[in-house]
C-alpha positions as CSV (number, residue, x, y, z in Angstrom):
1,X,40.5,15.0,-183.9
2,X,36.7,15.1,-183.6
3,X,35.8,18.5,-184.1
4,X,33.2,18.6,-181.1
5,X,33.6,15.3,-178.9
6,X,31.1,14.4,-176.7
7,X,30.5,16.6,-173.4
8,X,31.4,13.9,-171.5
9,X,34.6,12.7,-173.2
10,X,36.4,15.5,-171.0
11,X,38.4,15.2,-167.5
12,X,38.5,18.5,-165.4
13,X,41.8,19.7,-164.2
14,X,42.5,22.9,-162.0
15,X,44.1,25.5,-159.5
16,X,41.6,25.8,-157.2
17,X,41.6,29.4,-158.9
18,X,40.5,28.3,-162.6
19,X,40.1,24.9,-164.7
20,X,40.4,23.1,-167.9
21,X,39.0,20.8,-170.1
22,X,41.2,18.2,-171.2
23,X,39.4,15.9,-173.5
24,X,40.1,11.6,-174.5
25,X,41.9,12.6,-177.5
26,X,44.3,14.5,-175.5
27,X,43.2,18.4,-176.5
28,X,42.5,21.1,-174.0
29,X,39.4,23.0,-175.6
30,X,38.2,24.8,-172.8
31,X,40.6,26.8,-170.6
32,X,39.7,30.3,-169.1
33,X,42.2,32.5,-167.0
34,X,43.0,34.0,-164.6
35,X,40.1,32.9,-163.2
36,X,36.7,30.6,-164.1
37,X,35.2,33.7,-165.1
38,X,37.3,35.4,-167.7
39,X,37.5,35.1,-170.8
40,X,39.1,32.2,-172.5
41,X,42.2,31.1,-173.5
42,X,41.2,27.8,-175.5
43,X,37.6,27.6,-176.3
44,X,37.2,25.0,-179.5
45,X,34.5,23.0,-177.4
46,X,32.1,26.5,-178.5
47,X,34.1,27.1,-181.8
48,X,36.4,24.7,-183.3
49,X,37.9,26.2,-185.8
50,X,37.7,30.3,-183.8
51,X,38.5,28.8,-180.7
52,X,41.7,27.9,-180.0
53,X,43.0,24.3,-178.7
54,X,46.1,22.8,-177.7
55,X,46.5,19.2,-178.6
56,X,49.2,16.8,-177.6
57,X,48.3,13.2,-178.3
58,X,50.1,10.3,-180.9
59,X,50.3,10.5,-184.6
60,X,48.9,7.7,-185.1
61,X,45.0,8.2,-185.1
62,X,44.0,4.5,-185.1
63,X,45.5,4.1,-181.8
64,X,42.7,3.1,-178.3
65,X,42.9,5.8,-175.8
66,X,41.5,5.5,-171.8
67,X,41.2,8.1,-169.5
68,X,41.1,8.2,-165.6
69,X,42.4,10.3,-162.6
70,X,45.2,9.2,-160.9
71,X,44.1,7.9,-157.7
72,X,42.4,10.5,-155.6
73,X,43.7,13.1,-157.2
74,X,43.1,15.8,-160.0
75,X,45.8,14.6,-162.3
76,X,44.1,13.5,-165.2
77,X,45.9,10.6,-167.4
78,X,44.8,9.9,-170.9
79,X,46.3,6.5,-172.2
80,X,47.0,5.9,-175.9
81,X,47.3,1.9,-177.2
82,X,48.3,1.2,-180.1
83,X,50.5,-1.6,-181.5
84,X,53.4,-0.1,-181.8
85,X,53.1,1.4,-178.2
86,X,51.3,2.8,-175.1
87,X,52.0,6.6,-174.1
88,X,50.3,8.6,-171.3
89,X,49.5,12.4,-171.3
90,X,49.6,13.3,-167.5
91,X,47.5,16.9,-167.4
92,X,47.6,18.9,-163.9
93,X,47.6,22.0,-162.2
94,X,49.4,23.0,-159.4
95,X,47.0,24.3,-156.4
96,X,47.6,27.6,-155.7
97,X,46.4,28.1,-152.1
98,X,46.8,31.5,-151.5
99,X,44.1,33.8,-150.2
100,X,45.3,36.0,-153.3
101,X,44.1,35.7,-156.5
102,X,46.8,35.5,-159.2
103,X,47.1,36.2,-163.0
104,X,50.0,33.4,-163.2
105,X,48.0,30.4,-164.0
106,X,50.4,27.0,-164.8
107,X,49.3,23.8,-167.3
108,X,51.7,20.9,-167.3
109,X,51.2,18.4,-169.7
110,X,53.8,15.6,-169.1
111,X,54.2,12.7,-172.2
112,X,55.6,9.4,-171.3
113,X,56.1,5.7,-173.1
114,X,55.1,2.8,-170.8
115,X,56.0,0.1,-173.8
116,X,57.2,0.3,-177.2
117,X,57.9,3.7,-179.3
118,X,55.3,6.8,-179.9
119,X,55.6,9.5,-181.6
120,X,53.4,12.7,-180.5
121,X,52.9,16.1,-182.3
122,X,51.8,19.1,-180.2
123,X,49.1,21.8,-181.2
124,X,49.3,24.9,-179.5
125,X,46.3,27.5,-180.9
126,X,45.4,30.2,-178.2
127,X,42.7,32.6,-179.9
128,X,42.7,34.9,-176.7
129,X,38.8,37.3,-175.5
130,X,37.0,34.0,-177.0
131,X,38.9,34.1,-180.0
132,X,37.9,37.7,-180.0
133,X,41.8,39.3,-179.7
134,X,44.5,38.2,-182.3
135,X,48.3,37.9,-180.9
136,X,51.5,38.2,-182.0
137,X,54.0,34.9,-181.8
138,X,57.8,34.7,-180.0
139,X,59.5,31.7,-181.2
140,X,62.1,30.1,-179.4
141,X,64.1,26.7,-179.9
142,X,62.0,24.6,-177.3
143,X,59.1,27.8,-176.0
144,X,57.0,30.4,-177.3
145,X,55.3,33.3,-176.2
146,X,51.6,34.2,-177.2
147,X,51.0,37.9,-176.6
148,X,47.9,39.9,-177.3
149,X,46.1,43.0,-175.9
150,X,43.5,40.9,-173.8
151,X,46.5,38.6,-172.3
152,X,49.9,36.6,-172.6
153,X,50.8,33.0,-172.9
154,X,54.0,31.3,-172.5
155,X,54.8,27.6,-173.8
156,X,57.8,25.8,-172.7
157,X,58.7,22.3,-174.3
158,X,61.2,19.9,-173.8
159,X,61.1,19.2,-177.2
160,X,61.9,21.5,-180.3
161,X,58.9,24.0,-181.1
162,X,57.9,25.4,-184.9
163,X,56.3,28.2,-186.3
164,X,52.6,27.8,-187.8
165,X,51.5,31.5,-188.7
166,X,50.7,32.6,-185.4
167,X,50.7,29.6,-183.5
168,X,53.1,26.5,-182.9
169,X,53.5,22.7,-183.5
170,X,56.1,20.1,-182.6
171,X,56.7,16.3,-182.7
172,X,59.1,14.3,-180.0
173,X,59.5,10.9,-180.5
174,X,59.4,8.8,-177.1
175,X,61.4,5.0,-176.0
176,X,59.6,3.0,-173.2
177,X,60.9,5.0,-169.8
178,X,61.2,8.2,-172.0
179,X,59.1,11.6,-170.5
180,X,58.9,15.1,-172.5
181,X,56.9,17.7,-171.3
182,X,55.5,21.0,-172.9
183,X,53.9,23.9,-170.0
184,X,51.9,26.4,-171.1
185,X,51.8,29.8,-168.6
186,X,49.0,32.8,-168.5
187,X,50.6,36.0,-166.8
188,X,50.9,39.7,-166.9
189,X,53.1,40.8,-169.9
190,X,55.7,41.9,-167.9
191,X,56.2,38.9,-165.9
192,X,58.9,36.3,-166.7
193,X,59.4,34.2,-169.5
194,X,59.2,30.0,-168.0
195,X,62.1,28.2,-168.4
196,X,61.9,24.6,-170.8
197,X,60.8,22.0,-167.9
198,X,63.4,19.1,-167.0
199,X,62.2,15.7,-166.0
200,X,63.1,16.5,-162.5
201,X,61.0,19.6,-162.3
202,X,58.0,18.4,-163.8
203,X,58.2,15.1,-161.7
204,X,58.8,17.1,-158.5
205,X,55.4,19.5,-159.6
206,X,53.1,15.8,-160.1
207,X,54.1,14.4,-157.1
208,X,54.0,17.7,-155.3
209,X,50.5,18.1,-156.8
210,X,49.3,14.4,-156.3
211,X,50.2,14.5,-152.6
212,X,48.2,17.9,-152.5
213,X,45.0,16.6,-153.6
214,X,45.6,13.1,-151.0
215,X,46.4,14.8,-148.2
216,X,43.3,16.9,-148.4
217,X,41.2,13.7,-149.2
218,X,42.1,11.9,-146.6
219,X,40.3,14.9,-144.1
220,X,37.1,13.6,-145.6
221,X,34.9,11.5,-142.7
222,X,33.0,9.6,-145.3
223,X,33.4,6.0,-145.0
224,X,30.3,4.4,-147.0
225,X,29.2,2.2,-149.9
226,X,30.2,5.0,-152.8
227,X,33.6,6.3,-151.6
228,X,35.0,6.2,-155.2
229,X,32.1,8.7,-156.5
230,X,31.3,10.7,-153.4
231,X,35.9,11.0,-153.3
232,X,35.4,11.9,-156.8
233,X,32.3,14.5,-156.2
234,X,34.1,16.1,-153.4
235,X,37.2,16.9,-155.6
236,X,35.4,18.2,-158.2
237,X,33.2,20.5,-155.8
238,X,37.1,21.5,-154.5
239,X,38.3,22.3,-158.0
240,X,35.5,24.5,-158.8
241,X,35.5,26.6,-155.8
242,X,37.2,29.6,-156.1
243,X,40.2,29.6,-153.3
244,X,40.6,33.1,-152.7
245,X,37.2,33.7,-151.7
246,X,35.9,30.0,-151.5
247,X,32.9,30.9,-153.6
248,X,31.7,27.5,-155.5
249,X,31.3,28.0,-159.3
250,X,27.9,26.1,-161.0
251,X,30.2,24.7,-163.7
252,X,33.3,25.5,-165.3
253,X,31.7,26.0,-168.7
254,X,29.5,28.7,-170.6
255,X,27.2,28.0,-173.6
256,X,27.2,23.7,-173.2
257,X,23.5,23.5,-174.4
258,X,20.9,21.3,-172.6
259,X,19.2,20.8,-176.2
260,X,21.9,19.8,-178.9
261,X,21.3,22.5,-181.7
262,X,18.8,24.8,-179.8
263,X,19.2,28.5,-177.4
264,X,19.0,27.0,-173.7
265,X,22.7,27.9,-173.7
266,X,23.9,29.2,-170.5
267,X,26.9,30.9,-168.6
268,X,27.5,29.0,-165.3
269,X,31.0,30.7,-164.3
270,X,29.4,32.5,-161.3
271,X,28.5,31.9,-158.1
272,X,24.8,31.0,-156.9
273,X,23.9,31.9,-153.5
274,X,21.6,28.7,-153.6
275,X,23.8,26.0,-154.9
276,X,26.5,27.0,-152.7
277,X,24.1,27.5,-149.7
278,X,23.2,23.8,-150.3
279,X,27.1,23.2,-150.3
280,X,27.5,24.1,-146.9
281,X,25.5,20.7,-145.7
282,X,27.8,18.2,-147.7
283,X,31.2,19.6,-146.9
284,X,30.0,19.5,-143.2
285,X,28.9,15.7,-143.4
286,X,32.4,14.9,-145.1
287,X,34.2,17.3,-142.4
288,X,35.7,20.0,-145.1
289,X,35.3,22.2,-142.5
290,X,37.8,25.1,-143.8
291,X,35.9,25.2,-146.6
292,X,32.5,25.7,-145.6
293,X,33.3,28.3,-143.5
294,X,34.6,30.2,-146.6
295,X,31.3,30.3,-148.1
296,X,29.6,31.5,-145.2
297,X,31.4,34.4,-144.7
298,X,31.5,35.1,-148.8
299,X,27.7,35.0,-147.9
300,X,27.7,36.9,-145.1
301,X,29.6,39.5,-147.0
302,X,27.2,39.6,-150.0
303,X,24.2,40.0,-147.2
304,X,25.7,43.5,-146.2
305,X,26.6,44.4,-150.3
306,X,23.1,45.7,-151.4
307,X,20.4,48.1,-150.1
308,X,17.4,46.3,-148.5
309,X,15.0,49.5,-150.2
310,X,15.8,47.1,-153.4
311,X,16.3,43.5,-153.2
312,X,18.8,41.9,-150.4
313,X,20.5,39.5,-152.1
314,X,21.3,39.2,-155.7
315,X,20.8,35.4,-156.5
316,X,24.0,34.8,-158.3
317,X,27.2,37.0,-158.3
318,X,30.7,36.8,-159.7
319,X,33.6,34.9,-158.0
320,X,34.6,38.0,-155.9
321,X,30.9,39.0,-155.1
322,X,31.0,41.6,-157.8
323,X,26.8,41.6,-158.5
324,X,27.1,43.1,-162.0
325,X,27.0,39.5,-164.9
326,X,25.8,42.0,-167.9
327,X,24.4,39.0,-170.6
328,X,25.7,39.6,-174.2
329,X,26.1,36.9,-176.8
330,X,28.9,36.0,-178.6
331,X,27.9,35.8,-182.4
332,X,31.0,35.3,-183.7
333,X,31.0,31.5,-181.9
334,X,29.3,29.1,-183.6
335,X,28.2,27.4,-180.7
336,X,29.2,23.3,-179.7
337,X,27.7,21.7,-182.5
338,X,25.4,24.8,-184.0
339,X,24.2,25.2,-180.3
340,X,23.9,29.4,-180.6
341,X,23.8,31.9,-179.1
342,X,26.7,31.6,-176.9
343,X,25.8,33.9,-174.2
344,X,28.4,36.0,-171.4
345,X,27.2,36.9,-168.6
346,X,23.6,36.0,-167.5
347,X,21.2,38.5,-166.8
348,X,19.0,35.7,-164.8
349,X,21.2,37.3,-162.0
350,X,18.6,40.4,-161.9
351,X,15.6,37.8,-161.3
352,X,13.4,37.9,-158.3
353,X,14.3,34.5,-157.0
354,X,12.5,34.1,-152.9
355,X,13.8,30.9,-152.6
356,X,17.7,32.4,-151.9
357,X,16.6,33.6,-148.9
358,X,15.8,30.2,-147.4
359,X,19.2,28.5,-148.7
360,X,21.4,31.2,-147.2
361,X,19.4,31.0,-143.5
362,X,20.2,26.9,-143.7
363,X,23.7,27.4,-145.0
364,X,24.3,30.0,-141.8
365,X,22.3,27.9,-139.4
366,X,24.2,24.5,-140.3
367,X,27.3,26.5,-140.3
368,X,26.4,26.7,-136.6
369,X,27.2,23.4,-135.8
370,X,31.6,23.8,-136.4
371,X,31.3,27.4,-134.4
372,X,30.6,29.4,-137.5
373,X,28.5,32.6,-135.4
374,X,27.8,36.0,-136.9
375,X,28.8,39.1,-134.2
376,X,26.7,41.2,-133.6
377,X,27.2,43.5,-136.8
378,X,26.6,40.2,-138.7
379,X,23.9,39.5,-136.9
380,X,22.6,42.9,-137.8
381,X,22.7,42.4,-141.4
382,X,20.6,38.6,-140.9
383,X,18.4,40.6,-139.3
384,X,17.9,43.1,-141.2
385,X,17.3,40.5,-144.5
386,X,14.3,38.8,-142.3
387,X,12.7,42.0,-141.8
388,X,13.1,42.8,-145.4
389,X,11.8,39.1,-146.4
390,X,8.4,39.9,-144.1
391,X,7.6,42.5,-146.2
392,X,8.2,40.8,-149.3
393,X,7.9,37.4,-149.5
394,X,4.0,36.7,-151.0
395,X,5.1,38.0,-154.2
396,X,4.9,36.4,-157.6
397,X,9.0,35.4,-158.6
398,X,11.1,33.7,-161.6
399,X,11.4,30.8,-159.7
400,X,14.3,28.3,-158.9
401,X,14.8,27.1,-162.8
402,X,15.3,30.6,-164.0
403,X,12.6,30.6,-166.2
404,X,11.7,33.4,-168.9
405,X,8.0,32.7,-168.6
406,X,7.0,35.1,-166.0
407,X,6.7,35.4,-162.4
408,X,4.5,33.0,-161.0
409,X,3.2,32.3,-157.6
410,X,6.2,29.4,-157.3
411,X,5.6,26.7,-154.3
412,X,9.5,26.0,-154.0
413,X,9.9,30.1,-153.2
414,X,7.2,29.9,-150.4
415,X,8.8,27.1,-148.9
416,X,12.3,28.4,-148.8
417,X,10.8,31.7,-147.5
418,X,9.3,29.3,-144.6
419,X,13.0,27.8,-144.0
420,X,14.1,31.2,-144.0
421,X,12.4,32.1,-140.9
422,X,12.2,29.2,-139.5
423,X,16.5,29.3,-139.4
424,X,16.2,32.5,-138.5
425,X,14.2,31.9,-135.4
426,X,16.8,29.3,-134.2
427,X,19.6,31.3,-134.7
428,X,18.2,34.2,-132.8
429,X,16.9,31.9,-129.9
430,X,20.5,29.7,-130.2
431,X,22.4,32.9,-129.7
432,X,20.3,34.7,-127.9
433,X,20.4,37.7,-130.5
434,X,17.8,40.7,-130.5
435,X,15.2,40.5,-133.5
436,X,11.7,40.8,-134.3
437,X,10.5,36.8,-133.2
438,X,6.8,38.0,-133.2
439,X,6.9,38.8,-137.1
440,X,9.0,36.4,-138.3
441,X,7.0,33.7,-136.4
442,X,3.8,35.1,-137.7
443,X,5.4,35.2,-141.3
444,X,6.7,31.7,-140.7
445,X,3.3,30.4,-139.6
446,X,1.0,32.2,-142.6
447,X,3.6,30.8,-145.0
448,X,3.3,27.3,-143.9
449,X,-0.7,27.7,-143.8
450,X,-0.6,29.4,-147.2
451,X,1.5,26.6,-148.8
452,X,-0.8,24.3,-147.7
453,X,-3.8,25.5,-148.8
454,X,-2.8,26.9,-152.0
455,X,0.5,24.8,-153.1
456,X,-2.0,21.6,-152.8
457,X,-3.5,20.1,-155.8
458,X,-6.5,18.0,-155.2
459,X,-6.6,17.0,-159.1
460,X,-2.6,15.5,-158.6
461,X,-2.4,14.1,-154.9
462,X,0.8,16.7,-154.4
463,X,2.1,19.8,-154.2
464,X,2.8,21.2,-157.1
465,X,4.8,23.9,-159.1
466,X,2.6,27.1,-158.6
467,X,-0.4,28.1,-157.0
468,X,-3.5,27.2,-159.0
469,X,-1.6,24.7,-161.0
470,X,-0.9,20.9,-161.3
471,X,2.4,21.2,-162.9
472,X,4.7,18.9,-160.4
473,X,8.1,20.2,-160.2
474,X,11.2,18.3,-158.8
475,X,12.2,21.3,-156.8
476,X,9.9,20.8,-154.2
477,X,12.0,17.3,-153.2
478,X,14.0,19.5,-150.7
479,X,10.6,19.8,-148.9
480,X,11.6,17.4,-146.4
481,X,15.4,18.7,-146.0
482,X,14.3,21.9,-144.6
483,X,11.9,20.5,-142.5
484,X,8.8,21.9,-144.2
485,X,7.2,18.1,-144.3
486,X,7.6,15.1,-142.2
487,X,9.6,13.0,-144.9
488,X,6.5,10.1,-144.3
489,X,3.6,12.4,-143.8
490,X,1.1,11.4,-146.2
491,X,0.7,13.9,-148.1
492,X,4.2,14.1,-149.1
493,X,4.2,10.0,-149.7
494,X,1.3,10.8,-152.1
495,X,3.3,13.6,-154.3
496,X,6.6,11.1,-154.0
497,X,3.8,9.3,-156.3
498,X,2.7,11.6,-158.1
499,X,6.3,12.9,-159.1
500,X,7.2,9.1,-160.3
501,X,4.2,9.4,-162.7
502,X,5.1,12.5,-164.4
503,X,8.7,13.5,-164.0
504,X,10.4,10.0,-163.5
505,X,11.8,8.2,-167.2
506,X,13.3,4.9,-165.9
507,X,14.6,6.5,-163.0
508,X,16.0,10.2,-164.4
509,X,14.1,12.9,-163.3
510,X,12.8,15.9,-164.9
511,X,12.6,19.4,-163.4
512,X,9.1,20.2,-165.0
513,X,7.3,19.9,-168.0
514,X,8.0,22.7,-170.2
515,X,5.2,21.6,-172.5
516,X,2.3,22.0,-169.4
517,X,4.3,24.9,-167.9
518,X,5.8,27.1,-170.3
519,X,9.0,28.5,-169.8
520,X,9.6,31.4,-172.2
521,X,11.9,29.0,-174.4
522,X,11.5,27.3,-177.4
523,X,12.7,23.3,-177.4
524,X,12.8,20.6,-174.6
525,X,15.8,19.8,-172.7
526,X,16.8,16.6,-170.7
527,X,16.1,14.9,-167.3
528,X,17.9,17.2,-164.5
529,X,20.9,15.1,-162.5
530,X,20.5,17.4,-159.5
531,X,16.8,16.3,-159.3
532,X,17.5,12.7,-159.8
533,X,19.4,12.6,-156.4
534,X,17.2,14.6,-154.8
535,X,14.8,11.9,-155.7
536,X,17.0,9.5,-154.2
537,X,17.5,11.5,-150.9
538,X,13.6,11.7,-150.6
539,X,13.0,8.5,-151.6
540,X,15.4,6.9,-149.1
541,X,14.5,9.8,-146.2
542,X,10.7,8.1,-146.9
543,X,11.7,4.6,-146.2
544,X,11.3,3.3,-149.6
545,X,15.0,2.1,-149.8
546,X,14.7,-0.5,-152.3
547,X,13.9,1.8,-155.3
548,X,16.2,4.4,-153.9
549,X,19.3,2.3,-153.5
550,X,18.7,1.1,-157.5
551,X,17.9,4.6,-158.6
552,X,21.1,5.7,-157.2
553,X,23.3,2.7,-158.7
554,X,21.9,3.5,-162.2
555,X,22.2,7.1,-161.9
556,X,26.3,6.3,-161.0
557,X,26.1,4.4,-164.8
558,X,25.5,8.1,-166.3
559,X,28.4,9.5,-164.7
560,X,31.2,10.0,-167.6
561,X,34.4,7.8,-167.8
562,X,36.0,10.0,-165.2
563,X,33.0,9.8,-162.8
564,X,32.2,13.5,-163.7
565,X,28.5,14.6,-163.9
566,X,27.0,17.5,-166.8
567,X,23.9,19.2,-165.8
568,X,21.6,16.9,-167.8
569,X,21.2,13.3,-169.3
570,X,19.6,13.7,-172.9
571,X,17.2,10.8,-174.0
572,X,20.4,8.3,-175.6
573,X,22.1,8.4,-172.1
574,X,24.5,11.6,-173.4
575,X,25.3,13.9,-171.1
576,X,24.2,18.0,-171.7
577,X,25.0,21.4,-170.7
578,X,27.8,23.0,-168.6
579,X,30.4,20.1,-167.4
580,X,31.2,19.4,-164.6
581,X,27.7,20.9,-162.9
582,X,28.7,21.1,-159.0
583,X,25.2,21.2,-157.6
584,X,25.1,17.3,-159.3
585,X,27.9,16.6,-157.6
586,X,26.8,17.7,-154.1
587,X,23.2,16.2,-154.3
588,X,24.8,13.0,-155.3
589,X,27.1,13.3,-151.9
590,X,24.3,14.3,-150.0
591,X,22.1,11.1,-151.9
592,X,24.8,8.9,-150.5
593,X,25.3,10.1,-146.9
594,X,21.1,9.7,-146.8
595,X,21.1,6.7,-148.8
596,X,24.2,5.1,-146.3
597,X,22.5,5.8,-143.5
598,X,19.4,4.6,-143.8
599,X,20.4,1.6,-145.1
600,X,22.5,1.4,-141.9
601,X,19.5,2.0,-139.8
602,X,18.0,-1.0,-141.4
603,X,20.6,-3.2,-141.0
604,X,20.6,-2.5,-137.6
């Protein structure tokens, strides 16, 4: 067992209320419950040896193993060959589509022999609180119960079970046709023990799962070049959206570094008002209807949370659109691969951050389109926001990268500020809703003008980063998607240029140069796979479809084996940071839709 495999070598599996980690060797080392956000349950990806792990995978350590989803689905096989033999470990969780969030939180790992004989041994090490809380162990002949003050764990095998201190091992040896099984629970304390699974009841809980994640699939409208990865993006966005409130994680993951060994190590278990904003587009174009209309009402709920004397929207909140995400670091971890601190929480969410403002007036103006209208309390609270924003949006802020550099005069936040009104003003107009037009159209109109003048470097051809600067900064490739820039005015052509001299390495993309715009961190991190599709959308919204079709078909080479996408592509091609990001996984859907499309038009 490698002690820290590769970020990539990992499948994502999930309830549509929380998700593991399941990597090639066949170990779950990341595994949170009951939901993304709390604490874990496994956690060796951030702590091998204090972080608990549950293995289940062949004795024999010589043997090949594969990996893949079944078909359209979040079942997540892993394939061990070896002369003797070929087993499969079939990992999945049952969706639980309730509006009510649950503590009861199912794992099923199902074994099987396609040819030959294996033998597989079984691992199970919770270390509960991040390895924080010890528990007490309950052995019985095929199940076991984990219990400790921060939560309780059950385990029920098919096969017999033994005691190893406080945790539990076991071996079944399988014949060709053969299936064991071994389920591991998270509940209350008080709640029922499982009972050992049969073969009938854990085939009847695949299929039953399997047909779950088709049937949804088969709602989707997309019918272009990239079904396979734009299916497999869409599933992912599904399994890290939080069912009870449909509020979109970033990741799945805290502390996954973007710099192997150094500090930018961050908690993405929360929900961003601007990535899941941006959401709201790409579930429309593939018709997931249902679920952006979740989001926008969890945003329009979080527009009425706060007091407009202090800021309006928070830019990030948890899962239930509780505001407070208190950072502390866990010192005990050692971090993946010496990556430390491990940090909880992430006080980034008490940045000044305009651009928010922006992505939730697109997300509630495209949410338009399928009926999705505020009444006239709603409407009150939009309102109310814009007014706020005229006040306050020619400030300095942190910025859309969460920087710890300062605040800074940011281009992107003007821009998005612009967006903001400019939604606003078609909502009001659409609807025919009372609000202050003459101020928000004079806001509109000086931010536009400002940007302009200001944003604009002479020195680079573009618009750049901050006012008074030449840093470029791949942020500002949504500039055409909001409609700030005609996508072939010439001036945007001529920072499309600029942004392939400086930010573009053989076709990844960089956010910014930390070294020309310091960022309040120490070491470099890698190209950004968010910003390499946006690249791809602007490219091909430009016309230029040649380099944008081949940008896009290498980028696809970087996705993992699984067709799952980190945050970051390091300079070897390794993926970096919290797996899987969803904001990748949306630009690419949004890249494709663009990207088919235009291609289309051509063809035509």
């Amino acid at each position: 067992m490698d002690r820290y495999p590769p970020i990539a070598a990992h499948g994502l599996v999930g309830d549509l209320q929380t998700g593991a980690l399941v990597s090639a060797e066949g170990v779950v080392d990341w595994f949170t419950a009951p939901r993304f956000d709390s604490p874990s349950v496994f956690a060796a990806l951030l702590d091998h040896d204090r972080g608990g792990f549950f293995r289940l995978s062949p004795d024999d350590p010589d043997c090949s193993r594969k990996q893949l989803y079944y078909p359209d689905t979040a079942v997540l096989v892993t394939r061990f060959m070896s002369p003797d033999g070929v087993g499969e470990v079939l990992d999945w969780m049952p969706p639980i589509t309730s509006d009510t969030a649950t503590d009861r939180h199912t794992l099923f790992r199902a074994v099987r022999v396609v040819r030959g004989t294996v033998r597989f041994s079984m691992e199970c090490r919770p270390r509960f609180d991040y390895g924080r809380a010890s528990h007490t162990l309950e052995l019985r002949s095929q199940g076991a119960s984990f219990r400790s003050a921060a939560a309780t764990g059950h385990l029920a095998a098919s096969f017999p079970l033994e005691r190893e201190d406080h945790d539990v091992r076991g071996t079944v040896t399988l014949r060709s046709g053969e299936v064991a099984a071994a389920v591991f629970t998270t509940c209350g304390a008080d709640e029922p023990v499982p009972e050992p699974p049969t073969a009938d009841s854990v085939t009847e809980q695949l299929w039953e799962t399997a047909d779950f994640w088709q049937r949804w699939l088969r709602t989707s409208h997309y019918r272009g070049r990239w079904s396979d990865m734009v299916n497999r993006s869409a599933i992912t966005l599904k399994l890290l959206t939080y069912h009870p409130t449909g509020a979109p994680v970033a990741a799945a993951t805290t502390g996954l570094p973007e710099q192997v060994g150094g500090e930018r190590n961050w908690d993405y278990r929360y929900t961003w008002v601007r990535d899941g904003a941006l959401s709201v587009r790409a579930l429309l174009d593939l018709g997931f209807v249902e679920e952006a209309t979740a989001f926008t009402h969890w945003l329009g709920a979080r527009l009425g949370d706060q007091d407009i004397d202090g800021e309006a929207l928070q830019i990030m909140y948890r899962v239930d659109g509780e505001p407070l995400l208190t950072e502390e670091l866990l010192d005990h971890l050692e971090g993946y691969r010496g990556s430390h601190p491990v940090r909880l929480g992430n006080s980034a969410s008490g940045q000044l951050q305009l651009d928010i403002y922006g992505e939730a007036l697109y997300a509630l103006s495209e949410g338009r389109e399928v009926g999705v209208q505020a009444g006239y309390r709603g409407w009150k609270k939009v309102s109310r926001v814009l007014d706020w924003l005229a006040d306050s949006w020619d400030r300095p802020d942190e910025g859309i990268w969460e920087t710890r550099g300062g605040r800074k005069d940011f281009t992107y936040s003007r821009v998005m500020c612009w967006a903001a009104f400019d939604r606003g003003l078609s909502l009001a107009s659409a609807f025919s809703r009372p609000a202050d037009t003459a101020r928000w159209t004079r806001a509109r109109d000086t931010i536009l003008e400002q940007v302009m003048e200001r944003g604009w470097s002479e020195r680079e051809q573009a618009y750049v980063q901050h006012y008074g600067g030449h840093v470029l900064d791949a942020s500002l490739l949504l500039m055409p998607r909001v409609g700030f820039l005609a996508p072939k005015d010439p001036s945007w052509l001529s920072t499309l240029d600029a942004i392939d001299r400086t930010l573009v390495s053989d076709s990844l993309v960089y956010r910014y140069d930390p070294a020309a715009s310091p960022d309040g961190l120490r070491g470099s991190e890698g190209t950004f796979s968010l910003c390499t599709f946006l690249y791809v959308d602007a490219l091909a919204r430009a016309g230029r479809l040649r380099p944008a079709r081949y940008m896009f078909e290498k980028m696809l080479t970087y996705a993992n084996h699984v067709g799952l996408f980190a945050e970051e592509i390091g300079p070897s091609g390794e993926q970096l940071g919290n797996f899987p990001q969803a904001f990748t996984h949306l630009s690419l859907i949004t890249a494709a839709r663009t990207l088919d499309e235009a291609l289309d038009r051509q063809r035509d």
